[in-house]
C-alpha positions, 0 to 999 in steps of 0.5 A: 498919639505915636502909632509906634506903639499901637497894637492892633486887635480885632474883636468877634463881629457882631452875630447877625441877630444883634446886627439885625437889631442895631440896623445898618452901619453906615461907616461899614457894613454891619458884619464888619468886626469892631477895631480896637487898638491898643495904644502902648505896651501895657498888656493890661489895656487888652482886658480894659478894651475887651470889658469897654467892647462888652459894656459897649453893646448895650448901646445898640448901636454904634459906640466910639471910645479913646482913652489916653492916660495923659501922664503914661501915654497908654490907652486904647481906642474902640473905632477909633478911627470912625466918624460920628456926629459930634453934636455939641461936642464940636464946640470945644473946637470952635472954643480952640479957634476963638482962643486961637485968636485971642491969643495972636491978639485977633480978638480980646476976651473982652471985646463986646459983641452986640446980639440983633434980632436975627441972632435970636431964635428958639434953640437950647439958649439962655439968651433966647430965653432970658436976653432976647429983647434988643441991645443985647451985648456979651464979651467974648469971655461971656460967650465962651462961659455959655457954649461951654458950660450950659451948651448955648446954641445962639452963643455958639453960634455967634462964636462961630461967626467971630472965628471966621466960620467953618473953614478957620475953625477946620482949619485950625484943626488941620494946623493942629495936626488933627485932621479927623474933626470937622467943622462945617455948620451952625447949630440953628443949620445942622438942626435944621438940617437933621429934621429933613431941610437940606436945603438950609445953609449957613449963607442962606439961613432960615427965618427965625419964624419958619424955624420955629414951625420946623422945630414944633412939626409933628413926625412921624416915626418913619420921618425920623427914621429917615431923618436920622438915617441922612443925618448919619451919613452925612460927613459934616461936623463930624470926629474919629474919638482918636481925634478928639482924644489928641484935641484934647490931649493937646489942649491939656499939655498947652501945645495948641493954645498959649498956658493962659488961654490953655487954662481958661478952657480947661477951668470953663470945662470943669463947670460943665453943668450938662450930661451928669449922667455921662462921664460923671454918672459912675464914678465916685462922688466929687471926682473932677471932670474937665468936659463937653457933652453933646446929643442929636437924634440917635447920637449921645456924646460926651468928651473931656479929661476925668482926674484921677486920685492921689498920683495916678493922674489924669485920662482923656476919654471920649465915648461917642454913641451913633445910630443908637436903638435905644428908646432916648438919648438918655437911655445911652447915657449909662453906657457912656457912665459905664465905659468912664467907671471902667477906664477911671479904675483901670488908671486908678488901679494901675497908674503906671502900667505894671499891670499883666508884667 
C-alpha cells in the first residue's frame, strides 16, 4: 500500500475499566490508544474506521483490520501494524511458496506425495480421519484443495515440508516485499507449543502417541490462562493485518504468482468451507468471499477479498482478534461479521470515493 497517501489518527485509549476487563496487551501497554490509519484521500473512511473502532470493542480483547478497495486503493487499517497469532490463516503463505514453486517448475501440481505413518496424527484432518491407513498418496493439487478449503492440518503440514520449510516460505514473503508475516512452525508444533510443550520443535517432533495424551490433557483454567498468556507473546507465525492485507492484494492483482497459479489460489479460497460466521456472517446472502479463517486459544481470524455488487468492486479485508475475553472462539466470530457488513457497505455505497466531497 503507497504510505503517501496514509493519514494517520489517533482514536480515545481505552478507560481503565475496559482496560481492566480486556487484560494485559502484550504488543503494548494497555492505556496505549488504538492506531488507526486511513489510507487514501477519501474523508469518507474516517467514519468507517470510527464505526469498525466501535463494532470492535465488543471483542474484549485485542482486534486488527485492513481493508483495501482493490480497484480505488482506498482503505483504512485499525493496528495495522501489530502482530497477531495467525493460526490457520498462515496457510495462505505457504500456499503462495508451494505455487511459487510450481511455477518456476520446482514442483508440478501433480506430483504424487506419499503420506507415512509419522505424518498421520490426531488433528483437525480429513486425512486422519478418513485416509490414515498406510499407502496413502495425494497430488500436491490435492493438498492445496484440503489446507485451503477444509483447513487440513496434516495437509499443511506435509506442504510445508515440500516448500522447503519455514525459512522458504518467510522468505518468499521477504521476496514479496511483505516483511511483517512469519512463518516459523508446523500446525502439530505450534499446537503443541500453545498447550505449554515448548519444548516441541519442528526438527525434534513429538510421537503421535504422546501428542495425543497432550491434546486429551485435562487443564485447568489457570493452565490456559498461562498457556495462552506465552502463546500471545510469542512472535512465531505471526502477521500485521497490513501485511496480510498486501499478500492478498498482491495475489489478486498476479504480482506474486504467475495469472495460472494466481487464479487456482483465488478460485480453492472462494470454496472455503470453514468460518461462515466470519466475513460471510453479515452480509448479504450469496455475496462471494475468496478467504481463509483460522482459530488458537483466544485468537479468531479470518482474511480474504469480499466481491462487491454491480461495478463497485472488490475489498480485502482482514480482522484479526487476539487475546479475546470472550467466553469461545465463536463468540467473536459476530464482530468479525460485523467489521466485514461495515466495510462491505461502505464500498458498496460509495465505489468510487465521493463520499464527504
Amino acid at each position: 500500500m503507497d504510505k503517501k497517501d496514509r493519514l494517520r489518527r489517533t482514536a480515545v485509549p481505552l478507560s481503565s475499566a475496559v482496560v481492566a476487563i480486556l487484560g494485559v496487551a502484550l504488543a503494548a501497554p494497555p492505556s496505549a490508544a488504538q492506531s488507526t490509519e486511513l489510507i487514501g484521500s477519501d474523508p469518507g473512511l474516517e467514519y468507517l474506521a470510527a464505526e469498525v473502532e466501535r463494532l470492535a470493542e465488543q471483542a474484549r480483547g485485542t482486534v486488527g483490520v485492513a481493508a483495501y478497495h482493490l480497484e480505488t486503493g482506498r482503505g483504512f487499517t485499525l493496528n495495522g501494524d501489530v502482530r497477531f497469532p495467525m493460526a490457520s490463516t498462515y496457510k495462505v503463505p505457504i500456499a503462495v511458496q508451494i505455487l511459487s514453486m510450481v511455477d518456476r517448475g520446482e514442483l508440478s501440481l501433480h506430483d504424487m506425495i506419499e503420506l507415512t505413518e509419522d505424518d498421520i496424527y490426531l488433528t483437525a484432518s480429513a486425512i486422519s480421519d478418513l485416509l490414515d491407513d498406510p499407502g496413502v498418496q495425494l497430488s500436491i493439487h490435492n493438498l492445496l484443495e484440503l489446507m485451503l478449503q477444509i483447513s487440513d492440518n496434516i495437509a499443511t503440514d506435509v506442504l510445508f515440508r515440500e516448500a522447503g520449510g519455514a525459512a522458504a516460505v518467510t522468505g518468499r514473503m521477504a521476496e514479496a516485499g511483505i516483511e511483517g508475516i512469519r512463518v516459523d512452525r508446523t500446525t502439530w508444533a505450534l499446537i503443541a507449543n500453545w498447550l505449554g510443550r515448548p519444548d516441541v520443535t519442528v526438527e525434534g517432533g513429538i510421537h503421535p502417541d504422546e501428542y495425543r495424551t497432550l491434546l486429551e490433557a485435562e487443564r485447568t483454567d489457570d493452565d490456559l490462562a498461562g498457556n495462552n498468556a506465552t502463546f500471545n507473546a510469542d512472535p512465531r507465525d505471526t502477521a500485521t493485518p497490513a501485511a496480510m492485507a498486501s499478500l492478498l492484494r498482491k495475489i489478486w492483482e498476479r504480482e506474486v504468482l504467475s495469472e495460472e497459479s494466481s487464479r487456482l489460489l483465488i478460485d480453492i479460497m472462494y470454496r472455503c468451507r470453514t468460518g461462515e460466521a466470519r466475513l460471510k456472517g453479515a452480509l448479504p446472502p450469496g455475496t462471494a468471499v475468496a478467504h481463509k479463517t483460522g482459530t488458537i486459544g483466544e485468537t479468531t481470524n479470518d482474511v480474504g477479498i469480499i466481491d462487491l455488487p454491480g461495478d463497485a468492486g472488490h475489498v480485502v479485508t482482514v480482522v484479526y482478534i487476539r487475546e479475546s475475553k470472550l467466553e469461545s472462539n465463536a463468540a467473536m466470530e459476530p464482530v468479525i461479521a460485523q467489521i466485514a457488513r461495515a466495510v462491505h457497505d461502505y464500498f458498496v455505497f460509495n465505489p468510487h470515493g465521493a463520499f464527504g466531497s
